[in-house]
The first five atom37 places (N, CA, C, CB, O) and aatype in JSON, in Angstrom:
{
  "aatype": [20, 20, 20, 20, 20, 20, 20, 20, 20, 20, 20, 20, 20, 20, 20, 20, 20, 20, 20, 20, 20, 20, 20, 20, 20, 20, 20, 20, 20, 20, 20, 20, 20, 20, 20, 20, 20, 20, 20, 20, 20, 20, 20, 20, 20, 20, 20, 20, 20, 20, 20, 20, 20, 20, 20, 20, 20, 20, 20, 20, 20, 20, 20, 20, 20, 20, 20, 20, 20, 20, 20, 20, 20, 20, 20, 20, 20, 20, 20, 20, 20, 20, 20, 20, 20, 20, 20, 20, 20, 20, 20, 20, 20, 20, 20, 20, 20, 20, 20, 20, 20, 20, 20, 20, 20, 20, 20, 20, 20, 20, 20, 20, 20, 20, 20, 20, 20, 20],
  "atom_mask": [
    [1, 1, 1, 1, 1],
    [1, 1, 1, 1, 1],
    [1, 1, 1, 1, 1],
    [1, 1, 1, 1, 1],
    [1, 1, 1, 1, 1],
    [1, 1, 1, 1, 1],
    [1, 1, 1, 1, 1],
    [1, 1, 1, 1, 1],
    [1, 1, 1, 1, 1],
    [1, 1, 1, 1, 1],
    [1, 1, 1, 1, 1],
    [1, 1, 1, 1, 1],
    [1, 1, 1, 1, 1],
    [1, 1, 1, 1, 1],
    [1, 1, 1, 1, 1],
    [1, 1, 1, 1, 1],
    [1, 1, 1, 1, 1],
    [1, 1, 1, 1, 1],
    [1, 1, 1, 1, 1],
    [1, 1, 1, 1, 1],
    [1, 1, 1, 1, 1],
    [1, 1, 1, 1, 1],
    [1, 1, 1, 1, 1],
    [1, 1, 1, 1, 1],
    [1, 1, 1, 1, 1],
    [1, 1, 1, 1, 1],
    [1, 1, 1, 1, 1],
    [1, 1, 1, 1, 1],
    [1, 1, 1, 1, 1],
    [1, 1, 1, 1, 1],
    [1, 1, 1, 1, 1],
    [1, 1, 1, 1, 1],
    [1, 1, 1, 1, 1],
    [1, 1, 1, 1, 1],
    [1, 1, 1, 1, 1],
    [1, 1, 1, 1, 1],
    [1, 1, 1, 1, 1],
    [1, 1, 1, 1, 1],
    [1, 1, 1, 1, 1],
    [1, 1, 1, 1, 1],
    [1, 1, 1, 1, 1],
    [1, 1, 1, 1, 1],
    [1, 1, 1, 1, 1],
    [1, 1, 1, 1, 1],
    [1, 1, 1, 1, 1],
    [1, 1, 1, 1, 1],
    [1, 1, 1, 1, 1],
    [1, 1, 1, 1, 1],
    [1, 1, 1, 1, 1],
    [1, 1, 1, 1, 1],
    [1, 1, 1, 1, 1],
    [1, 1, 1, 1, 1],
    [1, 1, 1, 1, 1],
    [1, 1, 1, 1, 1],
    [1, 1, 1, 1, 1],
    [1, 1, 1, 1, 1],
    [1, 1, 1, 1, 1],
    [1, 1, 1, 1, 1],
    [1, 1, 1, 1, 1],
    [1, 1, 1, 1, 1],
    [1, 1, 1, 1, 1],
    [1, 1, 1, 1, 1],
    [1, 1, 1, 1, 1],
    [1, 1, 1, 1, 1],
    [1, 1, 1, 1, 1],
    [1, 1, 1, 1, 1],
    [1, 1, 1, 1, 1],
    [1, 1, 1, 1, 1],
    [1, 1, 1, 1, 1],
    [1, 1, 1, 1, 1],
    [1, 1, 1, 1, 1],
    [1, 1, 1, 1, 1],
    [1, 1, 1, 1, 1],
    [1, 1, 1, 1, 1],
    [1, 1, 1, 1, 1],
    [1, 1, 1, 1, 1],
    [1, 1, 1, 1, 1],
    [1, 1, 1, 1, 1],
    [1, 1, 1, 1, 1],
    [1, 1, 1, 1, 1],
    [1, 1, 1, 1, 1],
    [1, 1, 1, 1, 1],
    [1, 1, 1, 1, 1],
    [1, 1, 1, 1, 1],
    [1, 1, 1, 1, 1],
    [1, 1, 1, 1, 1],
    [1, 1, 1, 1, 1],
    [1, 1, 1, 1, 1],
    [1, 1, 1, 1, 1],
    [1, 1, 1, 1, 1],
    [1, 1, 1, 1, 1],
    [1, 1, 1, 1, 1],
    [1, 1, 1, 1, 1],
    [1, 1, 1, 1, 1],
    [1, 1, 1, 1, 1],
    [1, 1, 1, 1, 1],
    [1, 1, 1, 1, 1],
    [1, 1, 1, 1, 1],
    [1, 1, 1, 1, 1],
    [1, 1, 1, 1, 1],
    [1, 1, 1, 1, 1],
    [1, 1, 1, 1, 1],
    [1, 1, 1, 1, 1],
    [1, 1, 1, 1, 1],
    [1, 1, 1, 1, 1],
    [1, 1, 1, 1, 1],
    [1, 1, 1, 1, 1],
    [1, 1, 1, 1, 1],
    [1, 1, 1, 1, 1],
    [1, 1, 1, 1, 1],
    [1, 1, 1, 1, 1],
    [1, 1, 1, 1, 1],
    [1, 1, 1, 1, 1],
    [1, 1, 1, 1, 1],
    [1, 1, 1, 1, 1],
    [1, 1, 1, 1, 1],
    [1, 1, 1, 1, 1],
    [1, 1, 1, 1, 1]
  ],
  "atom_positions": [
    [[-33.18, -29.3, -15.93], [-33.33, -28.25, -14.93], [-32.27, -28.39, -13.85], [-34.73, -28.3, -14.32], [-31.83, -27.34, -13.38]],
    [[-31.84, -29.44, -13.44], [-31.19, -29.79, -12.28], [-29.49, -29.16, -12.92], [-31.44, -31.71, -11.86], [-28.66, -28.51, -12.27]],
    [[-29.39, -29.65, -14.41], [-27.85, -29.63, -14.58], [-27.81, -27.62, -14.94], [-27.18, -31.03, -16.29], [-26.85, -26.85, -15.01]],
    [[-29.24, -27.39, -15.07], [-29.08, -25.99, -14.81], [-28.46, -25.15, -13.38], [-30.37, -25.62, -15.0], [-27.75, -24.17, -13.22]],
    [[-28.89, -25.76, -12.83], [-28.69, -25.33, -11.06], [-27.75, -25.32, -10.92], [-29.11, -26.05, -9.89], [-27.21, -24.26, -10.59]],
    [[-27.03, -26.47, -11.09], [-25.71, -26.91, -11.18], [-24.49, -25.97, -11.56], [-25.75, -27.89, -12.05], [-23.65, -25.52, -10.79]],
    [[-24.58, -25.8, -12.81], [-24.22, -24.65, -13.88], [-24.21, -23.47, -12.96], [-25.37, -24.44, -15.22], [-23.17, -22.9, -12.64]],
    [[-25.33, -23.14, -12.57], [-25.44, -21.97, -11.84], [-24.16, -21.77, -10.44], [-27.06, -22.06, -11.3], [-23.21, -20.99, -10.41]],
    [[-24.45, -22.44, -9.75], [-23.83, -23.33, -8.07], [-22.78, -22.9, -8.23], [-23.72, -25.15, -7.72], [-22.12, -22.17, -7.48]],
    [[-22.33, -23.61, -9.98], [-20.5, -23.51, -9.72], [-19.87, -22.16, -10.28], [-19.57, -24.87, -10.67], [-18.81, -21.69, -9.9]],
    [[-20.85, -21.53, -11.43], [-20.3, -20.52, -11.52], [-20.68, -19.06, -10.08], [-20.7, -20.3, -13.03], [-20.16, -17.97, -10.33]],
    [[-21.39, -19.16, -8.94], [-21.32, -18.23, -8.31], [-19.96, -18.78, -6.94], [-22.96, -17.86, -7.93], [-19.28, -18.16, -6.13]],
    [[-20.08, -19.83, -7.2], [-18.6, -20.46, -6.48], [-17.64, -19.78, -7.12], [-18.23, -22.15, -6.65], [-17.3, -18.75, -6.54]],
    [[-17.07, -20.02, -8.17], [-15.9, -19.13, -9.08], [-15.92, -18.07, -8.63], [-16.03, -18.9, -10.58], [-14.93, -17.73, -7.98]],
    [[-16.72, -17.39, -8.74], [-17.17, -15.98, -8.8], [-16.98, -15.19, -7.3], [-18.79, -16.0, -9.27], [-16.53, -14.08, -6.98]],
    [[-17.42, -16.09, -6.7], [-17.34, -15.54, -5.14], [-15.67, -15.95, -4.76], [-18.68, -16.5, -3.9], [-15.08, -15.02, -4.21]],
    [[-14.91, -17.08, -4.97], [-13.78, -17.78, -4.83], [-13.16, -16.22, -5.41], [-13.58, -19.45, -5.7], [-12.63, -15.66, -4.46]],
    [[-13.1, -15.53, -6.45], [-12.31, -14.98, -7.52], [-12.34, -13.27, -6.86], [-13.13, -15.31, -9.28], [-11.56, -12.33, -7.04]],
    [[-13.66, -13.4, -6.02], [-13.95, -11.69, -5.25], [-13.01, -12.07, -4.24], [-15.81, -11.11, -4.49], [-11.99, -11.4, -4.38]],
    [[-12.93, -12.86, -3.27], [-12.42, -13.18, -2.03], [-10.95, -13.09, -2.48], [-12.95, -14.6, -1.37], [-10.24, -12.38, -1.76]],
    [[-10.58, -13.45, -3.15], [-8.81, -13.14, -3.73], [-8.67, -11.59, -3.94], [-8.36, -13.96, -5.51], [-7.55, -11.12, -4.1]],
    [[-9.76, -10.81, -3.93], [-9.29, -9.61, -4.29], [-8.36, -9.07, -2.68], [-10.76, -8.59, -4.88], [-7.34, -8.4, -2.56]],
    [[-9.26, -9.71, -1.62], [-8.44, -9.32, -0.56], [-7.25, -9.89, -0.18], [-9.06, -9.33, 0.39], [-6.82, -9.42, 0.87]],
    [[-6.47, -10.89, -0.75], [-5.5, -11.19, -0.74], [-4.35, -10.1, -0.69], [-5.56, -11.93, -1.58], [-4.52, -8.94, -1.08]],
    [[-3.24, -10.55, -0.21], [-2.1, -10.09, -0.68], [-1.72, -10.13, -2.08], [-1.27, -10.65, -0.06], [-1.63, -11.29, -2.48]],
    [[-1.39, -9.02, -3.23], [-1.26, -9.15, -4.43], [-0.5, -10.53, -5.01], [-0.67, -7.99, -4.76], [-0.99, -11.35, -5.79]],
    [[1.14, -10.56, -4.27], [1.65, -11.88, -4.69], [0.77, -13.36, -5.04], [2.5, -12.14, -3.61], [0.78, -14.05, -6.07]],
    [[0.03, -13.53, -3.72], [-0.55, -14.48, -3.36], [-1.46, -14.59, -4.31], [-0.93, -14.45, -2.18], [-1.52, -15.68, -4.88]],
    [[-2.54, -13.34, -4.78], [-3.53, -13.3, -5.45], [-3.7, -13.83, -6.39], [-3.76, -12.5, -5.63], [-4.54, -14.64, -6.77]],
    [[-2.39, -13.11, -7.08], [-2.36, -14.08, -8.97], [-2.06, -15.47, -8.34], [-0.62, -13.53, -10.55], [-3.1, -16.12, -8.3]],
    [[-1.3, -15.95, -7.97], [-1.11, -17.44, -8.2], [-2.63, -18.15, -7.51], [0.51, -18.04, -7.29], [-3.06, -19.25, -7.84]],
    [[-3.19, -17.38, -6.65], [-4.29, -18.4, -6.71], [-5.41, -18.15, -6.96], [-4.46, -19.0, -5.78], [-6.39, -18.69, -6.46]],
    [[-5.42, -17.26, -7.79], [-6.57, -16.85, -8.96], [-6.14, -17.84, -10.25], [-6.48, -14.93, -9.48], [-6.98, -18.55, -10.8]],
    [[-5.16, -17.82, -10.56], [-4.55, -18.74, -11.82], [-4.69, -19.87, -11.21], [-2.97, -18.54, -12.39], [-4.98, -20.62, -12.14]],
    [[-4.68, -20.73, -9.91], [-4.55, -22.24, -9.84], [-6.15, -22.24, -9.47], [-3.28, -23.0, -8.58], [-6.5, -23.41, -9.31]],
    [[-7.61, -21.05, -9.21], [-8.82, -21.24, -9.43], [-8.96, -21.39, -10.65], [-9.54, -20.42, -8.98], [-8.87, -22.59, -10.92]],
    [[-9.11, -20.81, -11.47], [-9.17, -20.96, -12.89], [-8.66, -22.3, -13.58], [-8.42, -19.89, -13.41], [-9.43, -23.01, -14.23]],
    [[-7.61, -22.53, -13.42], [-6.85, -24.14, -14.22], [-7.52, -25.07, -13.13], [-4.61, -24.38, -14.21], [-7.81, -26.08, -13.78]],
    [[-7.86, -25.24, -12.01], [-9.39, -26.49, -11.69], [-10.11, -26.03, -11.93], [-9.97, -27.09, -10.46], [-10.94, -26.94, -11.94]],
    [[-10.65, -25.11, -12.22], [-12.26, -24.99, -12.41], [-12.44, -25.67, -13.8], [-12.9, -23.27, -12.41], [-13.37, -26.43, -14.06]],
    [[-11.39, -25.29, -14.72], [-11.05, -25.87, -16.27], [-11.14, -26.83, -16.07], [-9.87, -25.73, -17.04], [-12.29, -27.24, -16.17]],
    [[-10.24, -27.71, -15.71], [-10.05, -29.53, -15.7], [-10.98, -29.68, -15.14], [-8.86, -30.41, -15.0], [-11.17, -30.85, -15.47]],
    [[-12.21, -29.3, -14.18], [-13.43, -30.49, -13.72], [-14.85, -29.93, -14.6], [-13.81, -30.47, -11.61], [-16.03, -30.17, -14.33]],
    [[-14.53, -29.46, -15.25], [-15.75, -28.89, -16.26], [-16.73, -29.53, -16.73], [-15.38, -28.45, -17.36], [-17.94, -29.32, -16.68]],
    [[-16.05, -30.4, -17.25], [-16.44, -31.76, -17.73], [-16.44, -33.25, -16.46], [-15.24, -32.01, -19.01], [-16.68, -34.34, -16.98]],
    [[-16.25, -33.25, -15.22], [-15.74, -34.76, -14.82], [-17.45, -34.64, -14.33], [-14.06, -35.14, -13.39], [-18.39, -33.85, -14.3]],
    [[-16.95, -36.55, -13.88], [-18.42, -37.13, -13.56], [-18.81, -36.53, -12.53], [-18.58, -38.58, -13.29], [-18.1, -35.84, -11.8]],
    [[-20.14, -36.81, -12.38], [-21.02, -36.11, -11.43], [-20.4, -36.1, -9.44], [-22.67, -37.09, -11.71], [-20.53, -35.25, -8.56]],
    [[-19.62, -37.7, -9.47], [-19.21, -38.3, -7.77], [-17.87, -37.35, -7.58], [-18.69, -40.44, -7.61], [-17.49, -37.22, -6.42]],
    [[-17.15, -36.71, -8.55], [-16.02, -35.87, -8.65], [-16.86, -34.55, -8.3], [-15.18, -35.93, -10.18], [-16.76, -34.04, -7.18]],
    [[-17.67, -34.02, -9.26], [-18.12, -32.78, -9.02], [-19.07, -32.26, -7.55], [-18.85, -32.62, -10.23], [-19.4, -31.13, -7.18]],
    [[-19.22, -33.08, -7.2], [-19.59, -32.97, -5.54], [-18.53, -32.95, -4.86], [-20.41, -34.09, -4.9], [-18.45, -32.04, -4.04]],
    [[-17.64, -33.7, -4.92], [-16.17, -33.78, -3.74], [-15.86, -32.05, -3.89], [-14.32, -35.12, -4.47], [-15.65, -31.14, -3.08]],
    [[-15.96, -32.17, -5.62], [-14.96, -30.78, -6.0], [-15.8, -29.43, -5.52], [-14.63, -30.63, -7.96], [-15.07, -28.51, -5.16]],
    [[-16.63, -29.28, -5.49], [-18.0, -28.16, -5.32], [-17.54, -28.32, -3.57], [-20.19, -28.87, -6.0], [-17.0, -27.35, -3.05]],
    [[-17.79, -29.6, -2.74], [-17.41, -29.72, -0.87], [-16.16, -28.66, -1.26], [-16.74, -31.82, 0.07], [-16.18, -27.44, -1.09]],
    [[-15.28, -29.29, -1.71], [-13.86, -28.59, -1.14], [-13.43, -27.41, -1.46], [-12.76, -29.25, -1.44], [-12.38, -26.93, -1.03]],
    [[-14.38, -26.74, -2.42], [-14.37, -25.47, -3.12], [-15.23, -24.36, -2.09], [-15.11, -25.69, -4.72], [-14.97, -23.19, -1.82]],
    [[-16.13, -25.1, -1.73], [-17.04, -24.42, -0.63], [-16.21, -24.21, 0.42], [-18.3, -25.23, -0.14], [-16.37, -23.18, 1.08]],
    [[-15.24, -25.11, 0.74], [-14.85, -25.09, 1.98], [-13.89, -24.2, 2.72], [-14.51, -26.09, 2.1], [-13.79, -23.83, 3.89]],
    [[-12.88, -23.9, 1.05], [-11.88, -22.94, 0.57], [-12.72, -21.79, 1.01], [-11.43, -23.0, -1.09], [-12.63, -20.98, 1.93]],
    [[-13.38, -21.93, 0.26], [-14.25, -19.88, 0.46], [-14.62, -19.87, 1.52], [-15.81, -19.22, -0.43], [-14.37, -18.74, 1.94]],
    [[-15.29, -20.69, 2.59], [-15.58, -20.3, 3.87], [-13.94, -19.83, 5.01], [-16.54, -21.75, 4.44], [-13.55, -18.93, 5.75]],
    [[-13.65, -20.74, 4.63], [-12.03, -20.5, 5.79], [-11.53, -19.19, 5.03], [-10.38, -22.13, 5.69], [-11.36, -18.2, 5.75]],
    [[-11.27, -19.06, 3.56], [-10.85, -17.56, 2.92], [-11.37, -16.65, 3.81], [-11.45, -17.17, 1.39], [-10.74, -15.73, 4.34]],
    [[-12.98, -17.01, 4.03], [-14.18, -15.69, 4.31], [-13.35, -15.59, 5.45], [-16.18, -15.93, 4.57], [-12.39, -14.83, 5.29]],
    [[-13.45, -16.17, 6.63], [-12.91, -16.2, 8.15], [-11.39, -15.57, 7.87], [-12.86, -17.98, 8.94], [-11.11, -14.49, 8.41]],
    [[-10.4, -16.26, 7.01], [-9.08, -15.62, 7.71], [-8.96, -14.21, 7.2], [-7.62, -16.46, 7.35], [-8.28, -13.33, 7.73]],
    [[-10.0, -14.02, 5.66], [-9.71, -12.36, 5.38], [-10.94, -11.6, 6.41], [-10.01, -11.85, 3.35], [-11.27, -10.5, 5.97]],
    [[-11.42, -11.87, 7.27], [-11.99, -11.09, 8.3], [-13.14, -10.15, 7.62], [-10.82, -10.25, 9.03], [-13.33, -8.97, 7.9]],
    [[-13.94, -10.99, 6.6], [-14.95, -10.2, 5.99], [-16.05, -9.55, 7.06], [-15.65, -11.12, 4.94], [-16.77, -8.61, 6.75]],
    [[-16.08, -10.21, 8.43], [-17.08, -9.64, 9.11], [-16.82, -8.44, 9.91], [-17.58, -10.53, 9.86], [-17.47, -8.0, 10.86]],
    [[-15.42, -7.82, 9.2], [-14.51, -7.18, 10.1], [-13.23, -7.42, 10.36], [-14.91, -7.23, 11.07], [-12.79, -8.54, 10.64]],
    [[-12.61, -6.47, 10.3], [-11.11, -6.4, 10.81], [-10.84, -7.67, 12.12], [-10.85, -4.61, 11.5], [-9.94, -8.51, 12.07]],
    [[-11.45, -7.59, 12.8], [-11.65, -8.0, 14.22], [-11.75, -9.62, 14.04], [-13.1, -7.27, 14.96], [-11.4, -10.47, 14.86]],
    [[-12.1, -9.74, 13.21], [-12.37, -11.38, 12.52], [-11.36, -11.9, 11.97], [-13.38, -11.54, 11.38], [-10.95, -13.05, 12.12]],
    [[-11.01, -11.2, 11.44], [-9.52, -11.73, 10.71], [-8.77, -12.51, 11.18], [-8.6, -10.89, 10.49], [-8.75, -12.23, 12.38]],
    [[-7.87, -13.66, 10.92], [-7.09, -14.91, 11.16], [-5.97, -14.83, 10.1], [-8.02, -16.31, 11.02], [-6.04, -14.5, 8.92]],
    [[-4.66, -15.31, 11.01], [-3.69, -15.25, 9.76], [-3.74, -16.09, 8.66], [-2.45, -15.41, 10.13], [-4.13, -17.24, 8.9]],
    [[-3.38, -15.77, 7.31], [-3.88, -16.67, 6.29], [-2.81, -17.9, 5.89], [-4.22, -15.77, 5.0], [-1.59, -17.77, 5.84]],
    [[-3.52, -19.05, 5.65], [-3.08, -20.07, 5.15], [-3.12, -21.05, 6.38], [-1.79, -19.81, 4.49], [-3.41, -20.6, 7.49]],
    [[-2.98, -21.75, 6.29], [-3.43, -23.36, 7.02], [-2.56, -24.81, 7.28], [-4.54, -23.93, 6.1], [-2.25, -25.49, 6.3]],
    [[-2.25, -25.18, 8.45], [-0.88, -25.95, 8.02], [-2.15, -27.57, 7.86], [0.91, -25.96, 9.73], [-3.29, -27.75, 8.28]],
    [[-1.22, -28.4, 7.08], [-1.92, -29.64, 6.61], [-1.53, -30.48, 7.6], [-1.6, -30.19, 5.19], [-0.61, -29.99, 8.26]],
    [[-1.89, -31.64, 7.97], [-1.99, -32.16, 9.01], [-1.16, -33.79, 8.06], [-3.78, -32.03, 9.76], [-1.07, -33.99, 6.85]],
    [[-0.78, -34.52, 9.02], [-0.15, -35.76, 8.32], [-1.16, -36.5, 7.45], [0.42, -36.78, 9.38], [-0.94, -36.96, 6.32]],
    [[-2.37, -36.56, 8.19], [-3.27, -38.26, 7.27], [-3.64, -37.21, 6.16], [-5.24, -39.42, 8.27], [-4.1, -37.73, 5.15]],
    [[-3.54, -35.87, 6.15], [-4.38, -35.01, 5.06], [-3.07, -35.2, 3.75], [-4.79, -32.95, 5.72], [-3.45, -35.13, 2.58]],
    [[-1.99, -35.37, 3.97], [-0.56, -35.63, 2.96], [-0.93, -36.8, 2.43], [1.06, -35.8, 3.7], [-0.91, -36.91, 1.2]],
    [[-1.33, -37.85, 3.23], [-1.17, -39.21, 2.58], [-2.58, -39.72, 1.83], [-0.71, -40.32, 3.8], [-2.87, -40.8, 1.3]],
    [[-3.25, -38.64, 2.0], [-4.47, -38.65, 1.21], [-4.22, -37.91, -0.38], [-5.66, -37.82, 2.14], [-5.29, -37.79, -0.97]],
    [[-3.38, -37.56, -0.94], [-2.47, -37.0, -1.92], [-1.8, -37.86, -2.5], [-1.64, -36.14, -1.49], [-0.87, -38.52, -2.03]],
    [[-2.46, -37.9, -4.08], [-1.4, -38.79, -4.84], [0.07, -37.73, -5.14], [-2.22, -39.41, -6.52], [0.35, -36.58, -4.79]],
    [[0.84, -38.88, -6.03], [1.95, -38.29, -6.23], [1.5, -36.85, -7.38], [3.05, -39.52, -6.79], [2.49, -36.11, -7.45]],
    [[0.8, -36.52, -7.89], [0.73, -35.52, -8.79], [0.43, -34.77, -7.87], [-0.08, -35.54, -9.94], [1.16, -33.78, -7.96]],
    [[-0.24, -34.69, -7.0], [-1.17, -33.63, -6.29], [0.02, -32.7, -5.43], [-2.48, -34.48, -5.12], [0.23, -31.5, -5.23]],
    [[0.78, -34.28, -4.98], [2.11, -33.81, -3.71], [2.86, -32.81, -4.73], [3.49, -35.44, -3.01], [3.15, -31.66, -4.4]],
    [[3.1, -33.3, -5.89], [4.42, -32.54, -6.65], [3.38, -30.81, -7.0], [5.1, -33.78, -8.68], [3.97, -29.84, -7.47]],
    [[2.3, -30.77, -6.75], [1.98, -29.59, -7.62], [1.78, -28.72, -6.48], [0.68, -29.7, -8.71], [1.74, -27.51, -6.67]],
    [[1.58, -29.41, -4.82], [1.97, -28.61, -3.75], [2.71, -28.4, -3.27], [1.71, -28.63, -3.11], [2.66, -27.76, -2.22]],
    [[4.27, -29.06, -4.06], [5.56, -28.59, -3.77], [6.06, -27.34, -4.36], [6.39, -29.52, -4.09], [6.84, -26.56, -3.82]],
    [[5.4, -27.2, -5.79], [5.81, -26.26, -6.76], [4.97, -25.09, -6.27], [5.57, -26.72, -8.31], [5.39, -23.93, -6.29]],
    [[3.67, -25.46, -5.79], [3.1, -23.89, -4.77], [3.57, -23.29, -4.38], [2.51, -23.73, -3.77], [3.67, -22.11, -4.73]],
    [[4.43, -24.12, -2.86], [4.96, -23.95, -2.13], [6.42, -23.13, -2.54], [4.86, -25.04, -1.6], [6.77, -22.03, -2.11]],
    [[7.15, -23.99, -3.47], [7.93, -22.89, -4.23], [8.03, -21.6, -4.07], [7.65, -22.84, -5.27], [8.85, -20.97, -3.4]],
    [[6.48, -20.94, -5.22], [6.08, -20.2, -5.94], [5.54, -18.96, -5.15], [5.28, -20.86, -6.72], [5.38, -17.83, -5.6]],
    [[5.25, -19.48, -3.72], [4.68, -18.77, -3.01], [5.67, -17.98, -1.57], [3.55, -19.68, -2.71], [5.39, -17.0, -0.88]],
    [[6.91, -18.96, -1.54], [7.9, -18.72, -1.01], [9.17, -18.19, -1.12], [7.96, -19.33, -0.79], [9.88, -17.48, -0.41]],
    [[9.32, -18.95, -2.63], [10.38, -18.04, -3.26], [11.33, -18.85, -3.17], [10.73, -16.69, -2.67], [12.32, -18.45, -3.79]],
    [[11.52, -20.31, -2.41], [12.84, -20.94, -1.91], [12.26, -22.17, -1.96], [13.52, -20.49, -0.44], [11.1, -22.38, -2.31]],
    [[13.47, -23.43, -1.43], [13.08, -24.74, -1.58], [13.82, -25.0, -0.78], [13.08, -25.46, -2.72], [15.02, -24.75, -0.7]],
    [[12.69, -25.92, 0.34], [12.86, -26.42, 1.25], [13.78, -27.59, 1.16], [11.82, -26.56, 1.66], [13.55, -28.66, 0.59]],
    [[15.01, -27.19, 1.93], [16.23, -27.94, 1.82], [16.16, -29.45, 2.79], [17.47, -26.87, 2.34], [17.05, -30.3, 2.67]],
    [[15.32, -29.59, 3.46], [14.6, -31.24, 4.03], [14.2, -31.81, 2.78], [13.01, -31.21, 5.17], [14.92, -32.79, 2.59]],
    [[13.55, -31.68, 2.02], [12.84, -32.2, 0.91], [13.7, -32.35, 0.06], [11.8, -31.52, 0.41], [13.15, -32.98, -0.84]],
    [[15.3, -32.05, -0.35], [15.8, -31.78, -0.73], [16.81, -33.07, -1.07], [15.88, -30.8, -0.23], [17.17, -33.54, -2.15]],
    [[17.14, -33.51, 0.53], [17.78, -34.77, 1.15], [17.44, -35.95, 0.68], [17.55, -34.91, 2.45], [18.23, -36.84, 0.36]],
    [[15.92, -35.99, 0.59], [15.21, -37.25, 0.3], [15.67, -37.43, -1.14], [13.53, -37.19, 0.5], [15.29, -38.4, -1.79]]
  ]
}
């Protein structure tokens, strides 16, 4: 019963995650409708102490989404996206860093010529 609930939890997470992109900017939309979809895939299966972190930080996504697309109103609205803070980088292994470089890319169009140096 419980891994029913469960089941349930994450697919109205998807689901709600996947409506909230509709208000996106189109560019923006596909790429992070496609990078919801490819995690939701890879934790399908992980252990239970993963699928809580992953369900927190999925929740957490859709609440700040809800706030910066101004669902309670125009008037609500916040500009979108979020700058990361230093200890939040070094909490990032090296796969994680390289696949928020290639975001960043993807979402910009250019490559940051500091990062470049190193």
């Amino acid at each position: 019963m419980s891994n029913l609930f469960h089941v349930q939890r994450v697919r109205i997470l998807y689901k709600t995650i996947l409506r909230l992109h509709r208000g996106l900017p189109p560019e923006i939309q596909v790429l992070g409708t496609n990078y919801v979809r490819d995690e939701f895939k890879r934790h399908k299966n992980c252990n239970e102490d993963i699928a809580i972190i992953f369900m927190n930080e999925w929740t957490e996504y859709a609440i700040m989404l809800t706030k910066q697309l101004g669902l309670k109103g125009p008037h609500t609205a916040k500009p979108l996206g979020e700058n990361l803070k230093e200890e939040d980088f070094n909490k990032f292994r090296d796969e994680q860093l390289y696949q928020l470089y290639e975001l960043m890319i993807a979402s910009t169009g250019k490559i940051n010529k500091n990062t470049e140096d190193t």
